[in-house]
Steps between C-alpha positions, in 0.01 A plus 500: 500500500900501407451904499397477804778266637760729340376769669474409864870364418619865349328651796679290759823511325437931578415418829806284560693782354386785737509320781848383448606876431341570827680261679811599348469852612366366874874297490667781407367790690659421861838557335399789316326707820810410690729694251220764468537583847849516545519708213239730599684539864814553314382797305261599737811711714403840480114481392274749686186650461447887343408597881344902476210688681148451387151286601584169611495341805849442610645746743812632334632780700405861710602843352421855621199616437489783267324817521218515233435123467206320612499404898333157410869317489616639794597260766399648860674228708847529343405872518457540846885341611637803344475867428432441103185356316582227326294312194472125455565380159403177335697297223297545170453174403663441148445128428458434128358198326748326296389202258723225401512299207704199461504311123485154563433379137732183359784747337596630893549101550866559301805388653838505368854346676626896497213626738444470850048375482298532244343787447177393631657463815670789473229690434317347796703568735615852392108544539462348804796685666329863325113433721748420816709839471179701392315384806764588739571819346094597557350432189214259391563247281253263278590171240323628179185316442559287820463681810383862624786730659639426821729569755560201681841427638464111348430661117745284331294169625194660447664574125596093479185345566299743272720359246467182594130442514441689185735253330312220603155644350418282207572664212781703585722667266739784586471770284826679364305867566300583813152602466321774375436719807526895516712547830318830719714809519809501736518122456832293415528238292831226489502292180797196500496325172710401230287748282576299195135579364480716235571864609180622343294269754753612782414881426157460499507317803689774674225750354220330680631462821630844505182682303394647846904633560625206731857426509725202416809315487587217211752267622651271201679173554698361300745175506862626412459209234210671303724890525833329344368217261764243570446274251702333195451230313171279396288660749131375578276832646188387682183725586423411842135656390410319233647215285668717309859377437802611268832355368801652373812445431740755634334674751806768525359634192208617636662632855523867354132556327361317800685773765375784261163329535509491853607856550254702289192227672665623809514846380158475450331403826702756696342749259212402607576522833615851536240593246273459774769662812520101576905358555677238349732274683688221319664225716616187420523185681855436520522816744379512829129558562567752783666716225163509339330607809729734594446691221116427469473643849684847384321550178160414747606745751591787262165456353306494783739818661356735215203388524474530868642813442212662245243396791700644764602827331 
């Protein structure tokens, strides 16, 4: 009977849990989808869609018709105001699907006094502000493992309540990879994480979502606390995922094998990365998230550009 007891209590201490981490995230995501769209307006200057001929159904413009072509795209009405034949072309309608991830897993929850938001937040809202300026630049966008691609003008609510509600499901617990899903061909993929996992799991996550030759983008953050290792002193290291703590008496000592450290693990994922034709954007959280997006958006573009530009050729 006591086993019993002790488990209904385990099981509503987990349910008190997830429920409080949903309502934390509910508090917090007003703020955050305020920032995402002012960010996303303030990069979005400039953002246009790869207009050329082909089968769609937007008009795009009349041209001359040219001798040898097929008559089927000629336009008999605008024809008959002039002395020349003219053809009426349609857009070719480009949109891609783009997939983004966004780690939510206790280690994004860390804050220092040098950075700006955590990097949960950050990472939220640099998401958030990605779906918005992918929409309005044509392309459909989806929340990995939460909702299908879309193209709806309100994506970054849509984004915030997926979030939401799966938080609240009993049980929850954000994982520090996404999913195991092979993306189709011509796809795009937008990872934001930490990516403090071990590289190995990292590149084999890449491999599966790119087996079938979709594209990606690995954004890491990082607080400017965990880049420069300020500490001295008796120093007491917690793991936010697990109980794991450590000690030590001058931390300085440890500053320069912990940087090392840090590089070649960095090292390491962006190998993975462009193993796989995938970039690698670091950004840390004492910078301005519209930095981040900024050049997010020009790495997406190029990408997209050459591969709009194997179809079209």
């Amino acid at each position: 009977m006591s086993d019993v007891r002790l488990l209904d209590s385990s099981e509503r201490q987990v349910s008190s849990a997830t429920e409080g981490a949903a309502l934390d995230l509910a508090a917090r995501l007003p703020s955050l989808i305020v920032a995402a769209r002012e960010i996303a307006s303030s990069v979005m200057h400039g953002v246009h869609g790869r207009r050329v001929a082909g089968s769609g159904e937007t008009f795009w413009q009349f041209r001359p018709f040219v001798a040898g072509e097929s008559t089927a795209g000629i336009d008999w009405r605008r024809s008959a105001r002039d002395d020349r034949i003219y053809v009426r072309e349609r857009e070719w309608e480009a949109a891609h699907t783009v997939w983004v991830w966004i780690d939510r897993s206790p280690s994004m929850g860390f804050v220092s006094k040098l950075a700006l938001q955590s990097k949960l937040d950050r990472a939220l809202v640099l998401g958030l502000a990605a779906a918005d300026l992918l929409v309005n630049g044509g392309e459909r966008v989806g929340l990995m493992g939460l909702t299908r691609p879309m193209a709806a003008r309100g994506i970054i609510a849509r984004f915030a309540e997926a979030m939401v509600a799966e938080a609240r499901a009993p049980g929850f617990v954000p994982a520090e990879l996404p999913a195991s899903m092979t993306l189709p061909p011509r796809t795009q993929a937008i990872l934001i994480s930490d990516f403090l996992s071990d590289p190995a799991d990292i590149a084999e996550k890449i491999g599966v979502l790119s087996a079938r030759g979709a594209r990606g983008h690995l954004v890491m953050i990082a607080d400017p606390v965990e880049e420069t290792f300020p500490f001295a002193g008796h120093t007491e290291f917690v793991d936010v995922d697990s109980d794991a703590r450590l000690r030590v008496g001058q931390a300085e000592t440890f500053r320069s094998d912990y940087i090392s450290r840090l590089a070649a693990h960095r090292d390491a994922v962006m190998t993975a990365a462009r193993r796989r034709g995938w970039s690698f954007l670091p950004h840390r959280t004492d910078r301005p998230a519209s930095e981040a997006l900024l050049a997010l958006r020009m790495r997406f573009e190029a990408d997209l550009d050459g591969q709009f530009a194997r179809v079209a050729g």
